[in-house]
C-alpha positions as CSV (number, residue, x, y, z in Angstrom):
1,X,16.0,38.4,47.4
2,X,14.8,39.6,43.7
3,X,13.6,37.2,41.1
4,X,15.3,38.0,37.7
5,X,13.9,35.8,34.5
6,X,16.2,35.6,32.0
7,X,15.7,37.6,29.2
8,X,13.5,36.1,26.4
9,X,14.8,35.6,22.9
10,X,12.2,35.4,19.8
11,X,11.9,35.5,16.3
12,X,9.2,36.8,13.6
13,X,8.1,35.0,10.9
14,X,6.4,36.4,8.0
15,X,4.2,33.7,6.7
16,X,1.8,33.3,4.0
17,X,-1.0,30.5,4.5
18,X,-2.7,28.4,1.6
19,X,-5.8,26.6,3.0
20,X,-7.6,23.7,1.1
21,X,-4.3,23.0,0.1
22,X,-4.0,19.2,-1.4
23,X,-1.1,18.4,1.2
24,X,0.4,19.6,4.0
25,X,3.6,21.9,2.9
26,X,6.3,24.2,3.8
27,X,8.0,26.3,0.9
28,X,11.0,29.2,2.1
29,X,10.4,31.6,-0.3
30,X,12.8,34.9,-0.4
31,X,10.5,37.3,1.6
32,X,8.1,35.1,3.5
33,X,7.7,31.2,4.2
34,X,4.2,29.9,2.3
35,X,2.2,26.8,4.3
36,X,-0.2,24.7,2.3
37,X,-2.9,23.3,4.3
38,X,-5.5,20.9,3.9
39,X,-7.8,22.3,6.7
40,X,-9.9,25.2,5.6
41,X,-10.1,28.9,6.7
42,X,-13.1,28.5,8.9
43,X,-13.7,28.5,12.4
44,X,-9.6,28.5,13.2
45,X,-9.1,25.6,11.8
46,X,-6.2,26.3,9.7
47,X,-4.3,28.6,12.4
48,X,-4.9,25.4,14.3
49,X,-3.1,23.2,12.1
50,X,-0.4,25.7,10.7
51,X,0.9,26.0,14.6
52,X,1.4,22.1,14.4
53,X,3.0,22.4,10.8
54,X,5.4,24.8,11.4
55,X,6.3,23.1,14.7
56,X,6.8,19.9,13.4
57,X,8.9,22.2,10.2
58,X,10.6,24.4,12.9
59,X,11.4,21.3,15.2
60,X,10.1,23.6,18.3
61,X,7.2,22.8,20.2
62,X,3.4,24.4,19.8
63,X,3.3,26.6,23.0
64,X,6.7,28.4,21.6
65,X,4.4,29.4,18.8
66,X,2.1,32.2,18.5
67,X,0.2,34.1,16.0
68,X,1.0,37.8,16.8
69,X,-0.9,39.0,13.6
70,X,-3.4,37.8,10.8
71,X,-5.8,35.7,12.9
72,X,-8.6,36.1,9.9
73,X,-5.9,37.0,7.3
74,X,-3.6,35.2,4.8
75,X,-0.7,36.8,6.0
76,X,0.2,36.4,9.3
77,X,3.2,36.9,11.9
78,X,4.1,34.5,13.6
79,X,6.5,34.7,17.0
80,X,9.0,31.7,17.9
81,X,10.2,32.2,21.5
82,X,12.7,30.2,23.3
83,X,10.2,29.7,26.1
């Protein structure tokens, strides 16, 4: 018997991070989507709580979430998986 996953669908975000932001925001703009965040850029602090904004924005859950590029960086890529 062979085990077959199904195949696995994702998307990439372009996204462009604001930290010591006054508030807690999501703004679609034409070529990327720009988070405000109140955490700062320090110790992954921010790339901890931009995960939990753009899950609660996205309305998927954190561990479909991943930061594929930009871990020290203002730009980043994120991937959204269906798994």
């Amino acid at each position: 018997m062979v085990s077959r996953q199904a195949p696995r669908h994702c998307m990439i975000l372009n996204i462009k991070v604001i930290p010591r932001a006054s508030r807690n925001l999501v703004k679609e703009e034409p070529d990327a989507l720009k988070v405000y965040l109140t955490k700062p850029a320090e110790g992954g602090l921010a790339n901890k709580q931009l995960i939990e904004v753009l899950s609660e924005h996205l309305k998927v859950k954190k561990y479909q979430l991943k930061i594929i590029k930009g871990d020290t960086s203002h730009h980043k890529l994120i991937e959204v998986s269906d798994a």
